[in-house]
N, C-alpha and C positions, 0 to 999 in steps of 0.2 A: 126635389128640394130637401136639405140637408134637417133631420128634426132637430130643434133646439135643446142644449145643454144649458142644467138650471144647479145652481149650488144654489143651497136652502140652508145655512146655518141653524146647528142645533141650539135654541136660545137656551137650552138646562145645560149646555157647555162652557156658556159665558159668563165671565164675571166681572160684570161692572163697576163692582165694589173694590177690586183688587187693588194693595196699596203697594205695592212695588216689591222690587227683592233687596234682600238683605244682607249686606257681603258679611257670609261667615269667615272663619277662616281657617289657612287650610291646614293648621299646623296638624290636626287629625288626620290628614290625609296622608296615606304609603306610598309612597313612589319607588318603583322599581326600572331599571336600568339594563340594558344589556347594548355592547358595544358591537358596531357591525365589525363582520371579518372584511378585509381588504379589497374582497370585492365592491362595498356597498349598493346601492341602489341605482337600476337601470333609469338612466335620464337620455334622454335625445333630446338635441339643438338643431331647431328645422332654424332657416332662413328667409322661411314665407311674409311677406308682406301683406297675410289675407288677415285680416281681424280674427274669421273665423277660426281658422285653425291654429293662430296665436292664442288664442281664448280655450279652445280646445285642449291644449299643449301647457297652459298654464295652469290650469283647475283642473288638474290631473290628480285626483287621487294614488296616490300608490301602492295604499293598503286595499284589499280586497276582503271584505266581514264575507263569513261564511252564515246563513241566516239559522242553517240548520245545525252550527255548533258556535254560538256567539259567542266565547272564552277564545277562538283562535281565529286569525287573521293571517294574512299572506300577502309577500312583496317578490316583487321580481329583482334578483341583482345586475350586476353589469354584465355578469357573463351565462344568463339566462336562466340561471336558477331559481326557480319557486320555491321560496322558504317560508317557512312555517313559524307562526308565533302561536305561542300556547298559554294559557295563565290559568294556574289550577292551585288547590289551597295547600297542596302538596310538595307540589318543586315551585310553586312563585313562577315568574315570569320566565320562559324558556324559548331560545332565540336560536336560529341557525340547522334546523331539518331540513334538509333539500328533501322533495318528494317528487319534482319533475323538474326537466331542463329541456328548454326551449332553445330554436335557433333562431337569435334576433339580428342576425344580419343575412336572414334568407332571402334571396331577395331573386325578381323574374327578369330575365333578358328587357323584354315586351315590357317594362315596368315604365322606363322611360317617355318611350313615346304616349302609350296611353294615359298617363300622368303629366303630359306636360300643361303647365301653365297652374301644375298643383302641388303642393308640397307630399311626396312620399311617407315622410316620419310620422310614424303613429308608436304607441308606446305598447308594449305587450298587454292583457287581461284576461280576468280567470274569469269566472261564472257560477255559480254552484244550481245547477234547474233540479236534484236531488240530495239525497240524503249522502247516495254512493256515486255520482255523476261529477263532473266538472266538464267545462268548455272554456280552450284556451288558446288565445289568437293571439298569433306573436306579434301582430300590428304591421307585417309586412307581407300579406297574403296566405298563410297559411293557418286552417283550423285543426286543431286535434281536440278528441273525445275520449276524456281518459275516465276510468271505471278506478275509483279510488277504493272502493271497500270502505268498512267503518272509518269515519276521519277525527274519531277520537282516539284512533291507534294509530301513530306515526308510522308508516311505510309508505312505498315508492306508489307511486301511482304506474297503473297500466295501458298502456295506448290501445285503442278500440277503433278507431278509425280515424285517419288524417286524408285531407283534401286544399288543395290550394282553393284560397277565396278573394275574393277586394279585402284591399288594405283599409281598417277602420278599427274603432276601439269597441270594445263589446259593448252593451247599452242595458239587453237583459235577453235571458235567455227562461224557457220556459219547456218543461216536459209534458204532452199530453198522450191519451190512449184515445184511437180512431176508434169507428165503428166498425174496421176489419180485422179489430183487434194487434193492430200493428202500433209500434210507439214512434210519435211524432215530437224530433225534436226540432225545435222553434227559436234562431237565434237574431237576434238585431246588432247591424254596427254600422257603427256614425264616421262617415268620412266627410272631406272637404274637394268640392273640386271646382269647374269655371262652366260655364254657357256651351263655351268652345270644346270643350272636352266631352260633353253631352252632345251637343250634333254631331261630332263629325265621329259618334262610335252608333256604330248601325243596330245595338242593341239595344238602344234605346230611343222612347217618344218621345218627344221634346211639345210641348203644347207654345202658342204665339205666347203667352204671357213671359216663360223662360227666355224664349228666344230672343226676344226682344231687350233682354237688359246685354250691358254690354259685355264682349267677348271673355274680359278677363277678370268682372266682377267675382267673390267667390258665393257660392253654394253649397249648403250640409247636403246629404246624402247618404242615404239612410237603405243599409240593403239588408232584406229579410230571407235568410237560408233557411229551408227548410228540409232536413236528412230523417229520413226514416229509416228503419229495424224492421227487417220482413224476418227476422227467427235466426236469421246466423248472422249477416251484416249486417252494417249501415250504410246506405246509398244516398245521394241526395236527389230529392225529392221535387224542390219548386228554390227558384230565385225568382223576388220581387225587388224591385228599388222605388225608390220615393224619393224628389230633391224638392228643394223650394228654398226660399232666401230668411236670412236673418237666423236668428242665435234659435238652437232650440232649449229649450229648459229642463223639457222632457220627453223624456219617451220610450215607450211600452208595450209590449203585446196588451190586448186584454182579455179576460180572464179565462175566454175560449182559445185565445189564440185564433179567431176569426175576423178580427181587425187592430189597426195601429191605432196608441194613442197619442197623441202629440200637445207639446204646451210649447205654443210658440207664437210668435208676433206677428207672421204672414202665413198664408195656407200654402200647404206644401199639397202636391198630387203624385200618383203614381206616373211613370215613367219606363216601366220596363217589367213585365209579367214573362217567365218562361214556360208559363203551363197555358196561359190568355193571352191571346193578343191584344194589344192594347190600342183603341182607338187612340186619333189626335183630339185631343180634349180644347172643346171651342172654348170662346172668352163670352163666360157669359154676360149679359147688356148693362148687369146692375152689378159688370168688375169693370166694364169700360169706361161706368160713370163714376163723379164722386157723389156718395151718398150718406145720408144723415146715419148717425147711429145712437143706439140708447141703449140704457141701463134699468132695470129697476128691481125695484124690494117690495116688501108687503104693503107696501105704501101709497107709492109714487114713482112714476115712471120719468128719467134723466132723457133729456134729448139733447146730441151736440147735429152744429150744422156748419162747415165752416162757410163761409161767403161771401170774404174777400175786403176790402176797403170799403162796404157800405156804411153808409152814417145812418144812426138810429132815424133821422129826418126821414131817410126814402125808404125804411124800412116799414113794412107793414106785416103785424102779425096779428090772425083774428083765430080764438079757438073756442069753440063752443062743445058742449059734451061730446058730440059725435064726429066735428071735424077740426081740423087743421088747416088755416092757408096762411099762404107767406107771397107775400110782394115785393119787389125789390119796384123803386121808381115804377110804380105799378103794374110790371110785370112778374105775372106768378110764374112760380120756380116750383111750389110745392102746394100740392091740395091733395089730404087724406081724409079718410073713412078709417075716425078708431077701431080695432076690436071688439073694443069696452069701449063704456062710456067713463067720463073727468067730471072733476069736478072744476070746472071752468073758470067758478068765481073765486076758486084759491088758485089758478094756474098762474107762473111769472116765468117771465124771460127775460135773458140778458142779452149786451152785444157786447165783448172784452174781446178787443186783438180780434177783429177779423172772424168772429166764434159766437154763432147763438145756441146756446143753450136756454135749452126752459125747463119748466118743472110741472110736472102734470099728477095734479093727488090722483087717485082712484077712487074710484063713486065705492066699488068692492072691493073692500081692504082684503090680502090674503090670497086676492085670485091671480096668478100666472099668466100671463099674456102669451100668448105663441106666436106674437109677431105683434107692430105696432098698428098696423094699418089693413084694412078689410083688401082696399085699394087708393093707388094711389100716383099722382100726375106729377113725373119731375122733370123741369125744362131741361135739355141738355144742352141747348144750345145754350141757356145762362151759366148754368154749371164751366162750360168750357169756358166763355168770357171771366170768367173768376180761375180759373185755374191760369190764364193769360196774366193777368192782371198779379199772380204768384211767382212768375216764369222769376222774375230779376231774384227770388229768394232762395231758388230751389240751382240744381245743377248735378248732373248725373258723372262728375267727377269729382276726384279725391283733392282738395285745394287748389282750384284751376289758374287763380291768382297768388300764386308763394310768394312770401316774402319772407327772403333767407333772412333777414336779421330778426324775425317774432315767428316763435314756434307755432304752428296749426293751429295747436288750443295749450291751454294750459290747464293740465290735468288738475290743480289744486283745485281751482274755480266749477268741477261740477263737485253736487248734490247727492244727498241721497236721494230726493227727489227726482233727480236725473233718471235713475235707474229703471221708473214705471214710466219715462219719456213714450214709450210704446202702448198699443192696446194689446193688452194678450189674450191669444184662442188657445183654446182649448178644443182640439177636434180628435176626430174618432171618424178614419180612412176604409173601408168596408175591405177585406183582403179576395173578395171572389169579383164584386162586383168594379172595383177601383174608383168607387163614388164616394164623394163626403155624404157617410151617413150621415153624422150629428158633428153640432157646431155649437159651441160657446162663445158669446163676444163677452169679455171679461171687465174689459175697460182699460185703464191706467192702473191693472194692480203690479202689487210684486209679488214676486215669484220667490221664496225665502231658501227653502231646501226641497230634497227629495229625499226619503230612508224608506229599509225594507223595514213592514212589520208583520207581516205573516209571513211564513215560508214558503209556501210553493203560488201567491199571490203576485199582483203586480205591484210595484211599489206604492208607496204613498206621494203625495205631494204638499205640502207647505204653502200657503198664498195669503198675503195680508190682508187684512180686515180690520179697519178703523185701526189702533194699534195693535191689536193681537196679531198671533198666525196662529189660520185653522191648517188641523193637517186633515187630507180630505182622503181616502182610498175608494179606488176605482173596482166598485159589485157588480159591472154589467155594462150593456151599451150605450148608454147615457144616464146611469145611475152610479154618483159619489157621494161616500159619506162623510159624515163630519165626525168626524172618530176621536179628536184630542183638541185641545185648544191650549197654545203655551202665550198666558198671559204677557202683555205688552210685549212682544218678543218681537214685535214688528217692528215698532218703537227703537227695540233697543237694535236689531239686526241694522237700522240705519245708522244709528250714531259710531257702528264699528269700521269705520274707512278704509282698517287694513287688511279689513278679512278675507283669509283665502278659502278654510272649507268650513261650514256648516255642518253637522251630521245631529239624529237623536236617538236615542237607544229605543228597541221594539217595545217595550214596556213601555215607552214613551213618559218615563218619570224626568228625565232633563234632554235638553238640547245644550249643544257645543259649541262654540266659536272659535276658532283657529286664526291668530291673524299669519302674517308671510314670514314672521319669523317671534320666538321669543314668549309671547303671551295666548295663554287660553283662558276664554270666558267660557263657564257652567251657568247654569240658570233651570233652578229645580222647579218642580210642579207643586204649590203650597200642601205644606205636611203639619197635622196636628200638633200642639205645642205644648211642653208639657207645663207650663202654665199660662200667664194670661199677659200679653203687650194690650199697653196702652200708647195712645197718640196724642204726643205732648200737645197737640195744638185743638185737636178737634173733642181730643177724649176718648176716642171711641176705643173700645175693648175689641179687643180677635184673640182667639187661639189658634191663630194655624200661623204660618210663615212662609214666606218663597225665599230660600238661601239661593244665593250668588258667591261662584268661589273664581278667584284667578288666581294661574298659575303665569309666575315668571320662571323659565326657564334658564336653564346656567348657561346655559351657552348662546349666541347667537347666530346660531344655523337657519337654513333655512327649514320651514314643515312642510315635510313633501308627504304627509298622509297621517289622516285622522280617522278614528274609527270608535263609536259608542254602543258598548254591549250595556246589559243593564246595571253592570257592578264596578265596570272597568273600564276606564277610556285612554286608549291605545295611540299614541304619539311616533311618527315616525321622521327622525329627521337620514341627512345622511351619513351618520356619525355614528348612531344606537338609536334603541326602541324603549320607549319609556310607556309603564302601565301605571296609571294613579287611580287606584283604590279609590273609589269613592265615595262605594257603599258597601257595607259589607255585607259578606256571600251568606 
């Protein structure tokens, strides 16, 4: 059984009081400009009809931040060049060093058949796991490991080893020392492919749960290379893969590089080990059923249930400190044995659409529950009458009933809300054992961004919280911290409709908004004031401020890549590269 994953917000991080940001302006701000040469920016146009790899394809950053020289940044052109942005207080903004060339129409005989049913195009990407390393996957099966030397001195980089691999975008790459004193290099890439493409390749397990969705549905796919340095080469080492359904958000080595982290809406499992065999992974009783799930805080512990068209009349719920039951038409569906004990006489429940949720104080404020229930009896047979009872809502095709004159949906009509329509996990994949160590059920949050802030670390991650986003970084197996908090950003991240990238600088002094074309929102961390606001309404006095800057940009290009060091925030369209000063060095 997977151990549970627990985010514990740091309350000396929060600020409750915070009264919003303040649009400075940015007539202070430098902006510097450099036009691309004739090549510009490597783009591919896939044809896929998968969500996923339309999604993939779209939120493509183009810029590549180097974590261990944050003034320079890197794009790939059209015709495979890795070029070098630089911004120093000396030359200003500096554009157009090639350092390596890639071949981006390299492509495998074999490519076809084992891709069918999946879109081939993936975009090139760099990696930086050292100070003198890079890893750079041309997004068409092959890796190279190139040995750059100091990358605050513009020269060519050196090929060290190249090796054909699956076609996929890099995710993260990480360098570690074994116990045989051999160096283990560690890379992840994100592809998309189908049901059908996984069975019928004898390299891999396919568990009933995959199998079972339909043939041309799409699935991420997620392959882990690992190449080792025995003293003169590098050879590779171990291939693992990992698919599973739905978007992922993130995903990570973690800090050993002994297991994957993942922030995603459904649980992905291993699939394909070349060093282990992998068994067929059964469907465990409590994924064949639907099941309650909950949430809780220092407080009080959330319980949702769905089940179905029942009216409050036939509904029975009876909870006393140490159990739980539920009757539908006085059959029970659910009888538990809490952990802890409730506080009963403050417990309430609802029934909205189909949906009971209750709310259970805790007798021990403060204390961590490690499941809800000691044990616990859930009818399946009711369960399935209620998922019957759903059948008319649900439908395992894409618009079964079209009607050519009204489009599917009409994208105006969703929400920001829309976007947490999911529960997101947070899991942590064991890479020896291929067992979900630890599991996170996160709930209906969102997911804001991901940035590096340490350098040879795993990224961070970004997740809403009442209006804030905490950025949270991953210390260990099921330990994340709560490292930054950017006031109302959660708030504000919804009301931005046309946002394409997110990014925050590793100082983590502002976060960035990028919409598809034209405008960038800033939004600083509150800074000391050199004298004293008052608040016309309420009175109250502050000396500190949160500035808010947008830039409209001159042209209407589109922004194919964004990127925030701590002083510079690095714009790419595909026209020129723009740096706006906007703090000074």
């Amino acid at each position: 059984m997977a151990n549970t994953i627990y985010l514990k917000p740091d309350h000396k991080l929060l600020n409750p009081n915070f009264d919003g940001y303040k649009l400075s302006s940015d007539a202070d701000v430098t902006v510097y400009s450099k036009t691309l040469n004739k090549d510009g920016v490597e783009r591919k146009i896939s044809y896929s009809n998968s969500y996923l790899h339309t999604r993939l394809e779209a939120l493509h950053n183009h810029f590549f931040g180097d974590p261990f020289h944050p003034m320079s940044v890197y794009y790939f052109s059209s015709r495979g060049h890795l070029v070098k942005c630089n911004y120093s207080e000396d030359s200003r903004l500096s554009v157009g060093e090639v350092v390596w060339q890639t071949d981006l129409n390299k492509n495998h005989e074999e490519d076809n058949e084992e891709n069918e049913g999946s879109s081939g195009h993936y975009h090139a990407s760099v990696h930086f796991p050292s100070s003198e390393m890079a890893v750079v996957n041309n997004g068409q099966g092959s890796l190279h490991i190139l040995e750059t030397g100091d990358r605050k001195v513009t020269q060519s980089w050196l090929l060290s080893f190249e090796c054909s691999t699956e076609k996929g975008v890099i995710a993260h790459t990480c360098l570690k020392s074994g116990n045989d004193y051999k160096r283990y290099l560690h890379c992840l890439f994100v592809a998309v492919t189908t049901p059908h493409s996984l069975i019928n390749n004898p390299e891999y397990v396919v568990g009933e749960k995959l199998a079972s969705l339909p043939k041309d549905s799409a699935l991420h796919l997620i392959h882990w290379l690992t190449v080792v340095y025995n003293g003169t080469t590098w050879e590779i080492h171990r291939i693992r893969s990992v698919a599973g359904e739905g978007t992922i958000e993130y995903c990570s080595l973690d800090e050993k590089a002994e297991g994957l982290l993942i922030l995603c809406h459904k649980k992905y499992s291993f699939v394909a080990d070349s060093s282990q065999p992998l068994k067929i992974p059964e469907l465990h009783a409590e994924e064949k059923i639907s099941r309650f799930t909950y949430l809780e805080n220092d407080v009080h512990i959330a319980v949702t249930m769905n089940i179905g068209s029942t009216s409050k009349e036939d509904l029975n719920v009876n909870i006393t400190p140490q159990e739980l039951t539920i009757h539908i038409e006085g059959n029970l569906i659910l009888k538990g044995q809490f952990k802890h004990p409730v506080d009963a006489n403050l417990a309430m429940w609802t029934l909205v659409d189909g949906k009971l949720e209750l709310t259970l104080p805790k007798v021990s404020e403060g204390v961590m529950w490690e499941g809800l229930f000691e044990e616990e009896i859930l009818d399946q047979n009711m369960v399935e009458e209620v998922n019957k009872r759903l059948e008319h809502l649900t439908s395992d095709k894409w618009n079964p009933c079209p009607n050519p004159e009204k489009s599917v949906y009409n994208a105006g009509q969703l929400e920001a809300c829309d976007e947490a329509s999911e529960d997101l996990l947070l899991m942590r994949l064991d890479g020896s054992t291929h067992e979900l160590s630890n599991l996170g059920q996160l709930g209906p949050v969102q997911h804001l961004f991901n940035c590096q802030i340490h350098e040879a670390a795993p990224p961070a991650f970004c997740l809403r919280h009442d209006v804030d986003g905490i950025l949270w970084q991953p210390a260990g197996m099921d330990t994340f911290t709560h490292i930054a908090t950017y006031n109302a950003f959660g708030y504000v991240k919804a009301s931005k409709t046309m946002a394409k990238f997110t990014c925050a600088s590793a100082d983590v002094s502002y976060v960035a908004v990028a919409d598809v074309r034209s405008h960038i929102y800033v939004f600083f961390q509150s800074e000391v004031f050199g004298g004293e606001l008052r608040n016309r309404r309420s009175g109250k006095i502050s000396n500190t401020v949160a500035r808010q800057l947008v830039f409209s940009m001159k042209t209407h290009a589109e922004i194919l890549g964004l990127h925030a060091s701590p002083s510079v925030l690095f714009v790419l369209t595909d026209q020129a590269v723009y740096a706006y000063c906007i703090c000074s060095l």
